[in-house]
N, C-alpha and C positions, 0 to 999 in steps of 0.2 A: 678831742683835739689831738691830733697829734704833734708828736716832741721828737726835731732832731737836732744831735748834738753833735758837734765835725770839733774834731782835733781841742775840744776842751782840755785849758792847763789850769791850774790857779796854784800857790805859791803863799804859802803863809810867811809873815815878816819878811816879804822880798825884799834883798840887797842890804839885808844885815845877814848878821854873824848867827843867829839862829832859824833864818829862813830855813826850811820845810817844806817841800813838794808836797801837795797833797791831791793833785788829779794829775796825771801824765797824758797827753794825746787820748783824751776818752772822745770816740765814736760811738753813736749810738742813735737807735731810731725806736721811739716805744708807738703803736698804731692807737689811732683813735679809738675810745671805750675799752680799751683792754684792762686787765689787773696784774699790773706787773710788781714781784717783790723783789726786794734790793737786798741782798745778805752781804757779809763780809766782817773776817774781825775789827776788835776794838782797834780802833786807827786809820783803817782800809780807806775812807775817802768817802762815804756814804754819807752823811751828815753835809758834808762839805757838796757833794755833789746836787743833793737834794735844793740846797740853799740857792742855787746857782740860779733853779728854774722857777722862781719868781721875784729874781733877781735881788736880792738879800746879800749875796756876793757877786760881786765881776767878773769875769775871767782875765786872768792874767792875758791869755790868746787864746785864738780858738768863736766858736760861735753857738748858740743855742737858737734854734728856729723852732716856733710854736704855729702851727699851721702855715708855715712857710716867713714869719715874722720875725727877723732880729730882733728879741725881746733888749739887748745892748743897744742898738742905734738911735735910740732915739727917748732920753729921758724925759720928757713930755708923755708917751707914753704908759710910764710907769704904773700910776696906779691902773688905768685899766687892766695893765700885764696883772696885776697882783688879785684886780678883782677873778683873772679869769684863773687861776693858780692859787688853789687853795692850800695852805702848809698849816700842819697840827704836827707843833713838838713835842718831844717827852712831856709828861704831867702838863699839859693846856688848862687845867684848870688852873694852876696857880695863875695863870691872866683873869682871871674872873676876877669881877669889882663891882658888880652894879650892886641894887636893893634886891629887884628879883628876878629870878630867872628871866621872865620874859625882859624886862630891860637889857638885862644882858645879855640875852641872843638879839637884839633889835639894834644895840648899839651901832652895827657896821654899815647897817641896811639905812639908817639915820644921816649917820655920817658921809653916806654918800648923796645925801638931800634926796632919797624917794620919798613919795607922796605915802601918806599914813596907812591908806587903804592896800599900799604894795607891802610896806612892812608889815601890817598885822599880817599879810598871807603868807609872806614868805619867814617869819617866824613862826608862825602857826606849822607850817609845814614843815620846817624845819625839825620844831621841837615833837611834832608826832614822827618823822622818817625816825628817830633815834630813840624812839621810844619812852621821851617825856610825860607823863599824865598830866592832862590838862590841870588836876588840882595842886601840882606842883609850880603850875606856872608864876602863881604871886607867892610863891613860898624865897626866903634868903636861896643862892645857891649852896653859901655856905652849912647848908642844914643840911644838905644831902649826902648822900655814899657817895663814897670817891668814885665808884663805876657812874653815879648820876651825876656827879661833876664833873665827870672827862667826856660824857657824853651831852652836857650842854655845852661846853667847849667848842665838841665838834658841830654842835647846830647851829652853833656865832659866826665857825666858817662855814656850813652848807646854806645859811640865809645870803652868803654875798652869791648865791648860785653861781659858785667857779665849775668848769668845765674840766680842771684837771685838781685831783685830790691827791696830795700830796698825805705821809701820817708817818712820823719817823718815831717810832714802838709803841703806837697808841695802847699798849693793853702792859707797858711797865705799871710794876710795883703794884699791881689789883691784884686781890688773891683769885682761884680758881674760879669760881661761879661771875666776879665781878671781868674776869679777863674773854669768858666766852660772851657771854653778853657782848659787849662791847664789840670784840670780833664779829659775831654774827651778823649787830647792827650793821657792820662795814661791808659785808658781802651782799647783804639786802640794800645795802644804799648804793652800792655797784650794779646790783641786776635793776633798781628801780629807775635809778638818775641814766644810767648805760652813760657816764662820766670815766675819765680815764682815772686808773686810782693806782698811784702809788703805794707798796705798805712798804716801809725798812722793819725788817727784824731781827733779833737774834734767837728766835725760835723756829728750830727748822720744824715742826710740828705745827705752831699754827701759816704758817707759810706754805706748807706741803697740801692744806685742805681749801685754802681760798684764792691761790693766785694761779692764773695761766701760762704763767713767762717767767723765768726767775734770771737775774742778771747776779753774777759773783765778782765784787770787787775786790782788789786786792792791793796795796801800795799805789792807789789813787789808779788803778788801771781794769777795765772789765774784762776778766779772764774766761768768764764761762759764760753763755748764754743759752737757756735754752727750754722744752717745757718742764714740771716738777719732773716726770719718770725721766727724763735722759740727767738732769743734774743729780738725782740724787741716787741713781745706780752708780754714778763717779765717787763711791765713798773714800777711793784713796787718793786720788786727787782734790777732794773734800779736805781728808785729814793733812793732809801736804801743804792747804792754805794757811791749816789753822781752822778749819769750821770740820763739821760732821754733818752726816744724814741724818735722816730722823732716826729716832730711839726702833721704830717701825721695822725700817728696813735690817740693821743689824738684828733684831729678834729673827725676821725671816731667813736671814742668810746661815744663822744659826741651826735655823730647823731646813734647812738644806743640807746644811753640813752635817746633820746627823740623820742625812736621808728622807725625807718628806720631802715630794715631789708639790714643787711650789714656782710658783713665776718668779723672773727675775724683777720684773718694773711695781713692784708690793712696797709703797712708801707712806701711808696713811692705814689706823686702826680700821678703819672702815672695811678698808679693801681686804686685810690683812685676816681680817675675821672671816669674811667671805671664802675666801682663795684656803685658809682651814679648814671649815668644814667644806669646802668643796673634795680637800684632798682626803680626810678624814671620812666621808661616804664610799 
């Protein structure tokens, strides 16, 4: 589904003494099935903007159209918006509550009165896209890794089959083995579903390896647009927001500057290893 967004404002504590701007005139068009990441420092407006598109917040003014739909006009609307806008917050597991996993991926699918035979399929499916083992399904969630609780989490929202996946840092606070899982799940649920997937991060490294389009916010306003090599060869314009490149690309820039003939668009280990021993033969 695509998402646009005309002259978006919103305005925390408006018309008191502590109101706060937190999105200025945000324009923006993200295309259908794409994977777009959202960067920006602590403060920037990203959280606040995400909330916006499954209406969680209003806009002060301004408009969000979702396949050409005022997702604002029309509050009757609502839950359908919300089924088709899926949003995964920091830690989603802390929302877990059922007995067991499967209940608690079924909850949503329930609550909107499908017939049994559509929940078991769409939690079933759910819980395998993210790579829950069926013998985990009648287990507590709370028995799990925190990587297996953030990932029944996300199967609670992929059973309401939203068309647009929202994940504001799905891979906080996991250590290293539990934070790539979880990412990769997200890129194979991107090539599987072809669903439009938001990620926010504050890693320009996992951001660098799984999005196509990165948008840079900055005091509620989007400053840079564009694919991962043209944003993050901008390393001083980067450091001028308040963010950086990847760790990647300053190594590279590195071994240019002390002569190794090396590309300038080098922003991911992958490549970065390649385009080495390419120069190094």
């Amino acid at each position: 589904m695509a998402i646009e967004i005309k002259d978006l404002c919103h305005t925390y504590s408006r018309g008191s003494a502590f109101a706060k701007k937190a999105l200025n005139q945000v324009n923006l068009t993200i295309d259908s099935g794409s994977f777009v990441g959202l960067i920006g420092h602590t403060g920037s407006g990203k959280s606040t903007l995400v909330q916006h598109l499954n209406v969680l917040l209003r806009p002060e003014s301004g408009q969000i159209l979702i396949d050409g739909e005022d997702i604002n006009a029309d509050k009757a609307r609502l839950k359908a918006i919300r089924t088709k806008v899926g949003l995964v917050f920091q830690y989603p597991e802390h929302q877990l509550f059922d007995m067991t996993v499967y209940k608690d991926v079924s909850f949503g699918p329930k609550n909107a009165g499908l017939e049994e035979d559509e929940i078991k399929e769409r939690v079933e499916a759910a819980l395998t896209l993210v790579g829950i083992a069926p013998e985990l399904w009648e287990k507590s969630p709370f028995e799990l890794s925190g990587g297996q609780k953030r990932r029944v989490a996300i199967a609670g929202v992929l059973a309401m089959r939203p068309e647009i996946l929202v994940l504001d840092e799905p891979a906080a606070g996991l250590d290293p083995r539990g934070r790539n899982e979880i990412l990769d799940q997200i890129k194979q649920m991107h090539e599987t579903l072809k669903i439009t997937v938001i990620l926010v991060s504050h890693s320009m490294e996992d951001i660098a390896r799984l999005v196509e389009r990165i948008l840079v916010i900055s005091h509620g306003e989007i400053v840079l647009s564009g694919a991962p090599a043209e944003i993050f060869a901008q390393i001083e314009a980067l450091e001028a927001l308040g963010l950086s490149s990847t760790q990647t690309a300053y190594i590279m820039r590195d071994l240019q500057a002390k002569g190794m003939s090396l590309p300038d668009n080098i922003f991911t280990v992958e490549d970065a290893v390649a385009a080495i021993l390419r120069a190094l033969k």
